[in-house]
C-alpha positions in Angstrom: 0.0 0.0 0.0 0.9 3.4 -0.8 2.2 5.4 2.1 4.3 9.0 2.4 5.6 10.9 5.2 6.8 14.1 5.0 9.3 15.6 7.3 11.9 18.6 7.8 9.8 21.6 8.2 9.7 24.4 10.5 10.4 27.9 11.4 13.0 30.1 9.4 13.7 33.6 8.9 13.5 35.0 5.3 16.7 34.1 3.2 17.0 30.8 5.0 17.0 27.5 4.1 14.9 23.7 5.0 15.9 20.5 3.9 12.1 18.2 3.5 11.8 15.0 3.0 10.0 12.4 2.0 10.0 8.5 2.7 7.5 7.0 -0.2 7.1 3.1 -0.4 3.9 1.3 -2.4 4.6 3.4 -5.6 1.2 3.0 -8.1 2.3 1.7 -11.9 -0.3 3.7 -13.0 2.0 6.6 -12.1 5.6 7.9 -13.1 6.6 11.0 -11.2 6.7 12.0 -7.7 6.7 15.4 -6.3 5.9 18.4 -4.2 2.8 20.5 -4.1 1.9 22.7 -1.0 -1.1 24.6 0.5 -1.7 27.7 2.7 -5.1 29.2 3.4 -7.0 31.1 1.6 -4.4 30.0 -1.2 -4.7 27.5 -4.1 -3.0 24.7 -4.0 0.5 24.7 -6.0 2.4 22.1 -7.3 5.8 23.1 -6.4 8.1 20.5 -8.2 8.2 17.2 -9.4 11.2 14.7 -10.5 10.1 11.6 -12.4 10.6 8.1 -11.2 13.1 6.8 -13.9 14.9 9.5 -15.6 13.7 13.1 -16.9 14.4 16.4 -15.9 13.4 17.9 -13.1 10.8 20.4 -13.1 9.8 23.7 -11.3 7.3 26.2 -11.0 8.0 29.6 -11.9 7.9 31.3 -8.0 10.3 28.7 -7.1 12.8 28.0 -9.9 16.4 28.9 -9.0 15.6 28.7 -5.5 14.6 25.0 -5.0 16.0 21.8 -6.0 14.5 18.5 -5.6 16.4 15.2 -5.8 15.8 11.7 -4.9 17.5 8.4 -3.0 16.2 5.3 -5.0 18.3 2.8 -2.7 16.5 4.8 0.5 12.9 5.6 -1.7 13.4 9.3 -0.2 12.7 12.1 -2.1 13.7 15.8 -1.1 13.2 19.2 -1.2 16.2 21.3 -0.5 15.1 25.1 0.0 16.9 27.9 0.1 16.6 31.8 -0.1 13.0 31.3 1.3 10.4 33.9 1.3 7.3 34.7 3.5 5.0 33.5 0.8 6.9 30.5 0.8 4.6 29.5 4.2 2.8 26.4 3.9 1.9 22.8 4.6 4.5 21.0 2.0 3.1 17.5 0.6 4.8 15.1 -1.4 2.6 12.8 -3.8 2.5 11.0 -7.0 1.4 12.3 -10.5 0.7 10.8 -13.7 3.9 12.1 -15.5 6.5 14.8 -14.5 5.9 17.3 -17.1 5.6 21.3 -16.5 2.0 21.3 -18.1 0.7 18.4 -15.7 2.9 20.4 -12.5 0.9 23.4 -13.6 -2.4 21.8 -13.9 -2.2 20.4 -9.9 -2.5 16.7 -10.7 -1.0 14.9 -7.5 -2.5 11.6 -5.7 -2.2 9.8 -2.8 -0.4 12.3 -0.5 0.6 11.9 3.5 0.6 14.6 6.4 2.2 17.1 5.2 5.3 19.3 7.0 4.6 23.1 8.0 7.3 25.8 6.6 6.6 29.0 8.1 8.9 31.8 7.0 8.9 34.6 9.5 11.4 37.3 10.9 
């Protein structure tokens, strides 16, 4: 069965950086990327980035690119998010999930499945 459980989160001043990640096991066949969205309220949901699950380019939203990198551990079936130079409208719960493929159009579109808890990033002075 599919499970994920995000971790790494917490309080950091503008500029700074978080390391999440993500332990994944019971990947879907029906599915070939994995990836971050994230969710604040009153905000939509945004898919944040997503790396595919054999091979292919990562991938970024705009508001984020240059900033964050994701990466994965096959051997360990961890996937991260390594964040840096964050900003206040960076707060929010951060999810990791699957998606159909890892492509910017389906990142764009908000297409992830089968997420866990979620971390909380707050960025704050």
């Amino acid at each position: 069965q599919l499970q994920f459980v995000e971790s790494g989160g917490g309080l950091v001043q503008p500029g700074g950086s978080l390391r999440l990640s993500c332990a994944a096991s019971g990947f879907s066949a029906d599915y070939y990327g994995i990836g971050w969205f994230r969710q604040a309220p009153g905000r939509e949901r945004e898919g944040v980035s997503c790396i595919s699950r054999n091979g292919g380019s990562p991938k970024y939203a705009d508001s984020v690119k240059g900033r964050f990198t994701i990466s994965r551990d096959n051997a360990k079936n961890t996937m991260y998010l390594q964040m840096s130079s964050l900003k206040p409208e960076d707060t929010a719960v951060y999810y990791c999930a699957q998606m159909t493929y890892c492509l910017d159009y389906v990142l764009n579109q908000g297409k992830f499945y089968y997420w866990g808890q979620g971390t909380q990033v707050t960025v704050s002075s």
